[in-house]
C-alpha positions as CSV (number, residue, x, y, z in Angstrom):
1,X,24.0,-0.6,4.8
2,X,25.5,-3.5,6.9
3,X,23.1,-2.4,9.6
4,X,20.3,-2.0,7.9
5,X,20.4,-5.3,5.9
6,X,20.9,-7.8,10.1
7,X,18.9,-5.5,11.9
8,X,15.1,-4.5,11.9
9,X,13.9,-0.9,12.3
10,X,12.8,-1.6,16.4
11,X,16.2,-2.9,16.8
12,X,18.0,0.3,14.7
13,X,15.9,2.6,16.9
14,X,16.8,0.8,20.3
15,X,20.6,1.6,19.3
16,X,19.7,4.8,18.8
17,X,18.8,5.1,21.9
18,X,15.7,7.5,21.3
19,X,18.3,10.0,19.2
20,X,15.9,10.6,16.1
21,X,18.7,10.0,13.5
22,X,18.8,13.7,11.7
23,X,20.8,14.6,8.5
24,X,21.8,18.1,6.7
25,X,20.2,17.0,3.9
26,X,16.9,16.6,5.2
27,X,17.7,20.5,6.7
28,X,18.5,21.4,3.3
29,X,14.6,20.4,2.3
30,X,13.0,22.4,4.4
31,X,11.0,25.2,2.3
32,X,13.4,28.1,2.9
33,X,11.4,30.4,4.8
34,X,12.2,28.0,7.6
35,X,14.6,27.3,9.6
36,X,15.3,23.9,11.5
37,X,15.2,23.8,15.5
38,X,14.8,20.7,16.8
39,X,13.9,17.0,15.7
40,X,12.5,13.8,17.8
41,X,11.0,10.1,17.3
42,X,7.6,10.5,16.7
43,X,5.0,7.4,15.9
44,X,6.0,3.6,15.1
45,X,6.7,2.2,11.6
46,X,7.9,-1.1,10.6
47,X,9.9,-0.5,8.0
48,X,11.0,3.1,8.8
49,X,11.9,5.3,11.3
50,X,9.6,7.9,11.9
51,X,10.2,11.7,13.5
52,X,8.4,15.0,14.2
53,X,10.9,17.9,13.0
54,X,10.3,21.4,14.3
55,X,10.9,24.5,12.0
56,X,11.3,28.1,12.7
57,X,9.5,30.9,9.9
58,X,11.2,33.9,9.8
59,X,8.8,35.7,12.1
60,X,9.5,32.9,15.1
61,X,7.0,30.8,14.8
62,X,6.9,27.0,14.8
63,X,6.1,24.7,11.8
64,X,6.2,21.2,12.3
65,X,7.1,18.7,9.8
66,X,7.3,14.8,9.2
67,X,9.9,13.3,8.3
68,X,10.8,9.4,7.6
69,X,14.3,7.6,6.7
70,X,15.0,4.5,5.6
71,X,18.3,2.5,4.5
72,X,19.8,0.5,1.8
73,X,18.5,0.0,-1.9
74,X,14.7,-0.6,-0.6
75,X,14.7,2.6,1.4
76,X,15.8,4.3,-2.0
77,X,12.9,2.5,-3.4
78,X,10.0,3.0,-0.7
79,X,10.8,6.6,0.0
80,X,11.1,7.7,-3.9
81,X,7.7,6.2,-4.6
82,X,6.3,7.2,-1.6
83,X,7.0,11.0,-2.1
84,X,6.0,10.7,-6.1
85,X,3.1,8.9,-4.7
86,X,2.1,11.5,-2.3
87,X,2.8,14.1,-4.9
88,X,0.5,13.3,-7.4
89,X,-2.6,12.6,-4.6
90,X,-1.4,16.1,-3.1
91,X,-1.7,17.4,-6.6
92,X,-5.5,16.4,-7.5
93,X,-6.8,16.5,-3.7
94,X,-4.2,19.0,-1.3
95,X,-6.8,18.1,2.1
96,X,-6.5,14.3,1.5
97,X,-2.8,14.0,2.1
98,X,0.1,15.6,3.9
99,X,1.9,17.9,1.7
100,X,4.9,16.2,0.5
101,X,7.9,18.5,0.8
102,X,10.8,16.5,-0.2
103,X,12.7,13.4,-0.9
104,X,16.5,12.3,-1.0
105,X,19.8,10.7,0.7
106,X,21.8,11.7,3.7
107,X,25.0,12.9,2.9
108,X,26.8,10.7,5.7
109,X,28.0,7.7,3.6
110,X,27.3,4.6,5.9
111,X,24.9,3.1,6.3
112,X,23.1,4.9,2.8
113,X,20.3,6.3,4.2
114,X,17.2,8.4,2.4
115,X,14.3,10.7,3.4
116,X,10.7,11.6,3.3
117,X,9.7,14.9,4.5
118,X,6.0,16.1,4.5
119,X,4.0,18.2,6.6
120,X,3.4,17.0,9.8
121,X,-0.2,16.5,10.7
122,X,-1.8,16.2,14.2
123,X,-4.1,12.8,13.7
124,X,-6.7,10.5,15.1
125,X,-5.3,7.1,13.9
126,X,-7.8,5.1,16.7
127,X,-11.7,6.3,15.1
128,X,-12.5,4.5,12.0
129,X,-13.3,6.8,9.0
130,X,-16.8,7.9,8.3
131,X,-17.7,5.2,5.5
132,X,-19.9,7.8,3.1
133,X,-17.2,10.9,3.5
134,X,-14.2,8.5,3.2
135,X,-15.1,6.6,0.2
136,X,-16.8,9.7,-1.5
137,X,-13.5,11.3,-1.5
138,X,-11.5,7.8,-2.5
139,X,-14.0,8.0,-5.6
140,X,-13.3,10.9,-6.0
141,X,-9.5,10.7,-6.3
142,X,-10.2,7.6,-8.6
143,X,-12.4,9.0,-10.5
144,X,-10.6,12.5,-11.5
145,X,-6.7,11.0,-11.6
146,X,-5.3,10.6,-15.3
147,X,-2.5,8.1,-16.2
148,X,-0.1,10.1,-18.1
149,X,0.0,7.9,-21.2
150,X,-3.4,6.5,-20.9
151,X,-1.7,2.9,-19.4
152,X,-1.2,1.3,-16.5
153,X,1.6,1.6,-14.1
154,X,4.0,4.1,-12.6
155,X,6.8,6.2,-14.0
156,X,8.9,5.1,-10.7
157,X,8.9,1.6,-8.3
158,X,6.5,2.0,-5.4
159,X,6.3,-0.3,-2.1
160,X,4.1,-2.3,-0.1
161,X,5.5,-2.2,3.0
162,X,9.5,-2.6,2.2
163,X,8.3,-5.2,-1.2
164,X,8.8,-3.6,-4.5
165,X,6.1,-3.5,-6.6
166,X,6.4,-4.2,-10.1
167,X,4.5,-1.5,-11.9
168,X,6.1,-1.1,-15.3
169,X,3.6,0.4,-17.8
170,X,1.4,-2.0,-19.8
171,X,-1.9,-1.1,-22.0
172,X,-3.5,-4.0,-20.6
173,X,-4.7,-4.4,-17.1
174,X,-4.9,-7.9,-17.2
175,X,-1.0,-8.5,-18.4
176,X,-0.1,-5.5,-15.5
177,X,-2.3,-7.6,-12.4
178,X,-0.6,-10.9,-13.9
179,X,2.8,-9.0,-13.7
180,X,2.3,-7.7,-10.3
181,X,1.0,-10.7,-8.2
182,X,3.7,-12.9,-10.0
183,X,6.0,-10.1,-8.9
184,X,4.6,-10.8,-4.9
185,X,4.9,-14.4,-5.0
186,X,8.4,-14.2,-6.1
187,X,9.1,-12.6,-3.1
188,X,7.4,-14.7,-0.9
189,X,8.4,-17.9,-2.6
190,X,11.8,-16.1,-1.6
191,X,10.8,-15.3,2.2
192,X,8.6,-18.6,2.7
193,X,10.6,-21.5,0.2
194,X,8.5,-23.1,-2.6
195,X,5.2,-24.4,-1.6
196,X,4.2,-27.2,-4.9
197,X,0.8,-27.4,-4.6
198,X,0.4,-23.1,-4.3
199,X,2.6,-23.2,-7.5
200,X,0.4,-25.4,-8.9
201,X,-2.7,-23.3,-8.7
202,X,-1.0,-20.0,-9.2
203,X,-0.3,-21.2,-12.6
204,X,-3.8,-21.7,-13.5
205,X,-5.0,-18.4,-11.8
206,X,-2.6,-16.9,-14.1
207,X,-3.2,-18.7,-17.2
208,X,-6.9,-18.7,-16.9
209,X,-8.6,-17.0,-14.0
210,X,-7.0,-13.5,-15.1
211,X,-7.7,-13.4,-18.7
212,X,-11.3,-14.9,-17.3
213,X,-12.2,-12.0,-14.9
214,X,-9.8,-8.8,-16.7
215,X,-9.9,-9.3,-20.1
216,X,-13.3,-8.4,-20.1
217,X,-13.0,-5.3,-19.0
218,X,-11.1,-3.6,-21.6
219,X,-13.7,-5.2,-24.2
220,X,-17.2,-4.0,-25.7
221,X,-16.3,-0.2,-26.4
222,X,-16.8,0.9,-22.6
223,X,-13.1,-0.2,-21.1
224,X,-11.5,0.9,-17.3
225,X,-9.8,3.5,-17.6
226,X,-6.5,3.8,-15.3
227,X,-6.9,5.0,-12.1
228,X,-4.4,6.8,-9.4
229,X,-4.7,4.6,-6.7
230,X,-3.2,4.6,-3.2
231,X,-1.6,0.9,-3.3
232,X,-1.6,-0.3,0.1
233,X,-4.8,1.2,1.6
234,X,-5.9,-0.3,4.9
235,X,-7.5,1.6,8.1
236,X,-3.4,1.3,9.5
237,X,-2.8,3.8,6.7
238,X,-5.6,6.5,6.9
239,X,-6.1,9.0,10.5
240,X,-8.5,11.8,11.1
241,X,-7.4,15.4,11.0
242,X,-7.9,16.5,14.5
243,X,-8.9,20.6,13.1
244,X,-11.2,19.3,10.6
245,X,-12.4,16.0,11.3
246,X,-11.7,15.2,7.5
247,X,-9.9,11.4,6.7
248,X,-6.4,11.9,5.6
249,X,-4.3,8.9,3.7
250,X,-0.2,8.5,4.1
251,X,1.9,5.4,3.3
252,X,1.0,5.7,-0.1
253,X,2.6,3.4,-2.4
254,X,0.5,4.1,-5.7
255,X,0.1,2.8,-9.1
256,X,-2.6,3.6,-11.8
257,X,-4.7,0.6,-12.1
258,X,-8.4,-0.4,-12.1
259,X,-10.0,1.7,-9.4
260,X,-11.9,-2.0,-7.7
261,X,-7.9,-3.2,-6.8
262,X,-7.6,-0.4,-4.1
263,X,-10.7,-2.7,-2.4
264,X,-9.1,-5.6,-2.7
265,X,-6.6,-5.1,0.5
266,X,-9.9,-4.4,2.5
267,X,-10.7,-8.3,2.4
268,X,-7.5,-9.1,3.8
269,X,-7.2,-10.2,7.6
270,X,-4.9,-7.1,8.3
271,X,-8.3,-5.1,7.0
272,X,-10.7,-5.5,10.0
273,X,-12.3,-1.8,9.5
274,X,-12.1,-1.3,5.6
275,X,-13.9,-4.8,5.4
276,X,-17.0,-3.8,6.7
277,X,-19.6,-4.3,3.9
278,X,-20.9,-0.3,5.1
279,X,-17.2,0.7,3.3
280,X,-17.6,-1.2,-0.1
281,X,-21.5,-0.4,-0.7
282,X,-20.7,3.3,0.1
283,X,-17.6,3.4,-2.3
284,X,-19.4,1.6,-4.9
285,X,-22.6,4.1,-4.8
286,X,-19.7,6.8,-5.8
287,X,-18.6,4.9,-8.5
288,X,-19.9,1.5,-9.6
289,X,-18.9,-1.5,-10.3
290,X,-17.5,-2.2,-13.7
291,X,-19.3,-4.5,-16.1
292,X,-19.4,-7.7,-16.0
293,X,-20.7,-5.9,-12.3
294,X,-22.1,-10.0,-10.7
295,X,-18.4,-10.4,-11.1
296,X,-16.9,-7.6,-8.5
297,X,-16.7,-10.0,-5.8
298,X,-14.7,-12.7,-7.8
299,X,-12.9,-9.5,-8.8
300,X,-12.2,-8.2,-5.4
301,X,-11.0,-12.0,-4.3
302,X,-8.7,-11.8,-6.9
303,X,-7.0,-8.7,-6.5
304,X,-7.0,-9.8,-2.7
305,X,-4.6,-12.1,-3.5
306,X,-1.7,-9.4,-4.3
307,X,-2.5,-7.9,-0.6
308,X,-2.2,-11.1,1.3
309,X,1.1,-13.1,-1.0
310,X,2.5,-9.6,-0.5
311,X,1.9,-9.9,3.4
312,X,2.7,-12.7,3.8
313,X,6.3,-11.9,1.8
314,X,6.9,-9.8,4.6
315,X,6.1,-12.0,7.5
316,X,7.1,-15.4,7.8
317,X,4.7,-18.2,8.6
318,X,1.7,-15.6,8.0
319,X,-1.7,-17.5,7.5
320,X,-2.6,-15.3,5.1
321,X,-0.4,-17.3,2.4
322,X,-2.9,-20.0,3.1
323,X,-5.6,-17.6,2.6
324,X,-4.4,-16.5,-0.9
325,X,-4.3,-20.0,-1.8
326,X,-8.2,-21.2,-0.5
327,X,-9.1,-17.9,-2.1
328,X,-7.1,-18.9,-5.7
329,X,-9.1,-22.7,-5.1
330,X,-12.4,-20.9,-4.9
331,X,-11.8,-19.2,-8.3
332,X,-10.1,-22.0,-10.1
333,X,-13.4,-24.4,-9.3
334,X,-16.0,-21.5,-9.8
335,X,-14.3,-20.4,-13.2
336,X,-11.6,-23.3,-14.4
337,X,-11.7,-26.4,-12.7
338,X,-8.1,-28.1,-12.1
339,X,-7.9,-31.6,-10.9
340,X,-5.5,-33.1,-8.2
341,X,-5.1,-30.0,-6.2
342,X,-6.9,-28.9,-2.9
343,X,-10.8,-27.7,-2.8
344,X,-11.9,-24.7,-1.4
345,X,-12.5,-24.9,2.9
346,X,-15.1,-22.0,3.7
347,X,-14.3,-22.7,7.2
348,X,-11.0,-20.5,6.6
349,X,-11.8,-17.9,4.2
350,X,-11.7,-14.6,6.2
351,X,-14.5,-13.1,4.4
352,X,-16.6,-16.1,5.6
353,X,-15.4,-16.1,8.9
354,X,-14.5,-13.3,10.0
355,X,-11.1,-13.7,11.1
356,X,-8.8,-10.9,11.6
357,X,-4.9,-10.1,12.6
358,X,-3.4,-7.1,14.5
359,X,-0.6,-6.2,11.0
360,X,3.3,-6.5,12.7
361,X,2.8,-7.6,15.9
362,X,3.3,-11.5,16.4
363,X,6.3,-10.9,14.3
364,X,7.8,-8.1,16.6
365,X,8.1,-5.3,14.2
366,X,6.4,-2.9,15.8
């Protein structure tokens, strides 16, 4: 626990000295026609460590597996939802994610470790997805998903990264986005320290801007319905099946919510694929934009916003906080003016210019 808490994942693994960290209890969750022969490092993760397990069926031959571990009270967390994430994708679409197989704790006592174990899948993580297939099949998992009580949420806490999401169950979309994004900015307020003038502004895009652009939609006889979605979808978090050629998702971190807030990551700078204006017109053919629709891209600004805060609460001095803030300005003088505060500068709005990051990498996580 002590370890995990001072020391990132790329430092754990250095100590480790390559020596893929294995457990009984991850043995234990094999499916038990197989038998476990072997385990390495496998891949890069910045919040976990990542491994390719090797099985034996009873007849000799091998069966490879993932598996994942991750420490302390946030590992609990981000590998729970992970594998209850994956679960219910793998239950509604079996070819768009690896089988989940298993989730729990190592029995070794320090440092408290957990485990994700799925099936281990030989990808293309370099080619970007085709944009028709791809988002046919995200509409598709939209489209046919079913919250279990008809509201929006998650019976269990899912991640972002290693930052909790707050995803208790609301019949309003609008109170469950507001909950949500003030749920980010606590953290980063946390990682970052106060910021006034962000505070400021946050308060009226809560205040006014939500109930502006949501509220609507659950009004007029023809509201959202919930949707299954994955929760941090980027082009990081998607690879190509190397037998089939199909787009496969992992990482997933889900939620049911309106089906446009899985876009809104793809306007983020970590999103240099996704934000391609091919993606978005493609998804939206498959299932359109909800009404008011000459409000999806003040939509899809706003539910930016929970992508980049929640970026930027995992990595320090981040621009994209001050991208979450221009894009707040931009809706507060479109929808609610509020004197005294900053205006909108087009000259650093991603979507404008174009900007991008490479996720992790000035901050040395991966």
């Amino acid at each position: 626990m002590i370890m995990a808490q001072i020391l990132t994942i790329k430092q754990i693994l250095s100590n480790l000295n390559g020596v893929f960290p294995i457990d009984q209890a991850v043995i234990e969750a094999l499916p038990k026609e197989v038998t476990f022969d072997s385990v390495k490092t496998f891949g890069k993760s910045a919040w976990t460590i990542t491994g390719r397990l090797v099985g034996l069926e009873e007849d000799g031959t091998e069966r490879q597996f993932f598996v994942k571990v991750a420490y302390g009270e946030i590992g609990y967390i981000m590998l729970r939802g992970e594998y209850e994430s994956s679960k219910l994708i793998y239950e509604k679409q079996s070819d768009f994610i690896p089988e989940p197989f298993g989730f729990g704790k190592y029995y070794a006592a320090q440092p408290q470790t957990y485990f994700y174990l799925s099936e281990f899948v030989d990808m293309d993580i370099t080619t970007a997805p085709d944009p028709v297939k791809f988002t046919t099949r995200l509409a598709e998992m939209h489209r046919i998903s079913q919250s279990p009580n008809g509201k929006f949420g998650f019976p269990v806490q899912t991640c972002d990264g290693n930052r909790v999401h707050v995803v208790a169950w609301e019949e309003s979309w609008a109170t469950f986005y507001r909950n949500l994004l003030l749920g980010v900015c606590k953290l980063d307020f946390a990682r970052n320290g106060p910021w006034p003038e962000f505070e400021r502004v946050l308060d009226h895009v809560v205040s006014k801007i939500i109930p502006i652009l949501l509220e609507p939609l659950q009004e007029d006889g023809k509201p959202i319905k919930p949707c299954l979605i994955h929760g941090d979808l980027w082009e990081g978090n998607v690879g190509i099946r190397k037998e089939t050629g199909e787009t496969l998702l992992f990482d997933a971190g889900s939620y049911f919510a309106h089906n446009e807030m899985e876009l809104g990551h793809w306007r983020c700078e970590f999103s240099s694929v996704f934000r391609l204006e091919l993606y978005t017109s493609n998804y939206l053919k498959n299932y359109p934009a909800a009404e008011p629709a000459d409000q999806f891209d003040d939509r899809n600004r706003l539910y930016s916003l929970k992508g980049a805060i929640n970026y930027s609460a995992g990595h320090p001095r981040s621009p994209l906080r001050k991208t979450a803030y221009n894009n707040m300005l931009y809706l507060c003088e479109k929808y609610a003016p509020i004197d005294g505060v900053d205006k909108y500068d087009p000259r650093i709005d991603p979507s404008v210019t174009g900007e991008c990051i490479v996720p992790h990498l000035a901050e040395g996580l991966i």
